[in-house]
Structures are given as structure tokens and as C-alpha cells.
C-alpha positions in Angstrom: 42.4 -98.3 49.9 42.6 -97.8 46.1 40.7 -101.0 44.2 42.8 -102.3 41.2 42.1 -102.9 37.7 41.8 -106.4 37.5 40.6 -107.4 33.9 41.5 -111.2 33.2 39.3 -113.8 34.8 42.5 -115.2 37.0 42.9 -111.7 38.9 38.7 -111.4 39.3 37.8 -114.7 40.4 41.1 -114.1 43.2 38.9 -111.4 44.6 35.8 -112.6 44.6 33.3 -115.4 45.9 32.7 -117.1 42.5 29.6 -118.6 44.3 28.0 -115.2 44.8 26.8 -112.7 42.1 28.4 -109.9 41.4 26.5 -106.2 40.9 28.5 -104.3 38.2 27.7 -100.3 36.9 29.5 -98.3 34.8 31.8 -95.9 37.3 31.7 -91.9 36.0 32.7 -90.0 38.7 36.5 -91.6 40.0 39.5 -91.7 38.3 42.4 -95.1 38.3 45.4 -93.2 37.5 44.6 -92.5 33.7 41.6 -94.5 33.7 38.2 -92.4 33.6 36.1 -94.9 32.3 35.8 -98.2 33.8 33.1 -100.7 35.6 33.1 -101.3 39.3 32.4 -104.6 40.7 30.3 -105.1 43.8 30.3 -108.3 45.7 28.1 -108.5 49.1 27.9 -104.6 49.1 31.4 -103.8 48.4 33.2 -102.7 45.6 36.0 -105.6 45.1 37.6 -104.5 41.5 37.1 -102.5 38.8 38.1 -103.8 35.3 37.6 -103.1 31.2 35.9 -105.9 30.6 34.0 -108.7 32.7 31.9 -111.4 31.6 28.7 -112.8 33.4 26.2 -115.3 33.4 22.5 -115.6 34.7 22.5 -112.0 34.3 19.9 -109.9 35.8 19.3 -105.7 34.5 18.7 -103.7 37.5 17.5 -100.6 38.0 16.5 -98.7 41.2 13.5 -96.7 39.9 13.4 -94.3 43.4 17.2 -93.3 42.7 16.0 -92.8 38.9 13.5 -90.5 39.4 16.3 -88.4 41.6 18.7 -88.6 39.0 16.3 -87.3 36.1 15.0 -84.6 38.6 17.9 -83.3 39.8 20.3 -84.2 37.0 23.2 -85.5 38.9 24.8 -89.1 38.5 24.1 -91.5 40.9 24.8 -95.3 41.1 21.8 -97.1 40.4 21.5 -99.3 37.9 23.6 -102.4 37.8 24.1 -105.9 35.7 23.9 -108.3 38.3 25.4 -112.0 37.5 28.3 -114.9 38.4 32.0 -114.4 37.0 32.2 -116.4 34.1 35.0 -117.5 31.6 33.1 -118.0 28.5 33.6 -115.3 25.7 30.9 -115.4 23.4 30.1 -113.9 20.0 26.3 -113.8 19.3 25.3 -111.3 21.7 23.1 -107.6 21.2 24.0 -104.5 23.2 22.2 -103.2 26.1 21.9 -99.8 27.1 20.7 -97.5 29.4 19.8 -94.1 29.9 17.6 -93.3 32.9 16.7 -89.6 31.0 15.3 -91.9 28.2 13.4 -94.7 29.6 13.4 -96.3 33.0 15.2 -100.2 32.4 17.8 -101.4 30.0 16.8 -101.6 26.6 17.4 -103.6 23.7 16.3 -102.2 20.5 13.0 -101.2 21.4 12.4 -103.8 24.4 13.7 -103.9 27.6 15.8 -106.0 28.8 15.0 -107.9 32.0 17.9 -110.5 32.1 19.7 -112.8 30.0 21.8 -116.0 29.7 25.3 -114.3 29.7 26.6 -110.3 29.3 30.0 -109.3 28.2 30.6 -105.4 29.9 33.4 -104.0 27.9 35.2 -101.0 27.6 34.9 -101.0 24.0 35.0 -97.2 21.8 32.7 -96.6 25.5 31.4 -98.4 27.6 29.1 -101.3 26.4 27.1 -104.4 27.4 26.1 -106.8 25.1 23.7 -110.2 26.2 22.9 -113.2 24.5 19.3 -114.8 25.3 18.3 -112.4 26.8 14.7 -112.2 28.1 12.6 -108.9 27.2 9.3 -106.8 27.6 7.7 -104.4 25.2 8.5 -101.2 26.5 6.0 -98.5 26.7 5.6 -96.1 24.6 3.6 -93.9 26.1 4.1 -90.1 26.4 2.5 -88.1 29.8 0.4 -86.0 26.9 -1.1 -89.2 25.7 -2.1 -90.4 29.6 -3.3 -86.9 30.1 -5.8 -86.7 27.4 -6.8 -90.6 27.8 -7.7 -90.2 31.0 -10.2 -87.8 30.7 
């Protein structure tokens, strides 16, 4: 059964537990009608919806490193990295984007910090596909290169 684009808050929340959090990645590989580019939605292991746009709140960055490490060796897409939180209806303005690209470090970044989670994400289909967090909680990410572990631990 084909999942619909469901991208105002009504039509989510109608297809989801609002109680349970919800595991969203950026789809690349199916097509809805025109649509190339679009997230999915997850809810207890199952994909529920896809939409443009979906806010969340007590938002978590995930990333399966195992599924990484497969990705970067054999250079083929694979879901596994998510933004997992609960549907929300609050918009917000003051938030920073979040990216991730599992050829250039191995967790969502901010700037130069990673992001581990955050009080609220807006995922939007906006000129691509974006995620921007407000509050969100970071670590210094390393900056180390496999030269400079090489000759330090010698």
C-alpha cells in the first residue's frame, strides 16, 4: 500500500500515536508520483507518512554507526540515520540547521559540533532537504585525521 503525503499536523497526528516518538530520515531512493524528495515517518517500526515538512519536539540525532561504516565502504544509500521526536504543532523561528553526511563525519553536525538532540526540529523540504533545531545540545566533534592517530601512536 502506497503511504500518502501528509504535511499539515491534522492529517499526521490522524496517523500516528501522538504519545509515541516518531523516527524520521530523509527518503532518496522512492518516488510519490512527482515527489523525489521527501521525509518518511516511522512510528513503532513502520513507515506511517511521508510529508514536506514535520515538526518535532524532545528531539533526539541518530545515527547507526555499523550501517555507516557500510554506507561509506560500499557507497550505496542506506537508511540509517534518523531525527527521532513527538509530533508537535509549534512552528518556531530561532532555530540552526543540522546536517549530515555519513562520508564527512559520523553524527549530525552543527557548525562544527555535533548535534546530539535538541528541544524542537523543523524537517522541511526547503531549496532540499533541511532540519533546523532550536536548543539543541552538542559535542565538540573530533577533528582528528587517521594520519594524525597513525603517527601519535607511535
Amino acid at each position: 500500500m502506497t503511504k500518502k503525503i501528509a504535511d499539515t499536523f491534522e492529517e499526521q497526528v490522524g496517523l500516528i500515536d501522538p504519545q509515541k516518538p516518531l523516527k524520521c530520515y530523509r527518503n532518496l531512493n522512492r518516488r510519490l508520483g512527482d515527489e523525489k524528495d521527501f521525509w518518511s515517518v516511522k512510528q513503532d517500526g513502520i513507515v506511517r507518512f511521508h510529508c514536506r515538512c514535520i515538526f518535532l519536539k524532545d528531539v533526539v540525532f541518530l545515527v547507526n554507526e555499523k550501517v555507516r561504516q557500510r554506507v561509506v565502504q560500499n557507497k550505496r544509500k542506506e537508511v540509517h540515520a534518523y531525527v527521532q521526536g513527538f509530533i508537535c504543532d509549534i512552528s518556531f523561528t530561532d532555530g540552526y540547521e543540522v546536517t549530515y553526511n555519513p562520508y564527512k563525519c559520523q553524527r549530525f553536525v552543527t557548525g562544527d559540533r555535533s548535534a546530539v538532540s535538541a528541544d524542537r526540529a523543523c524537517l522541511v523540504k526547503q531549496n532540499g532537504m533541511k532540519v533546523f533545531a532550536s536548543n539543541i545540545l552538542t559535542e565538540q566533534t573530533s577533528s582528528v585525521t587517521i594520519e594524525t592517530v597513525q603517527v601519535h601512536m607511535l
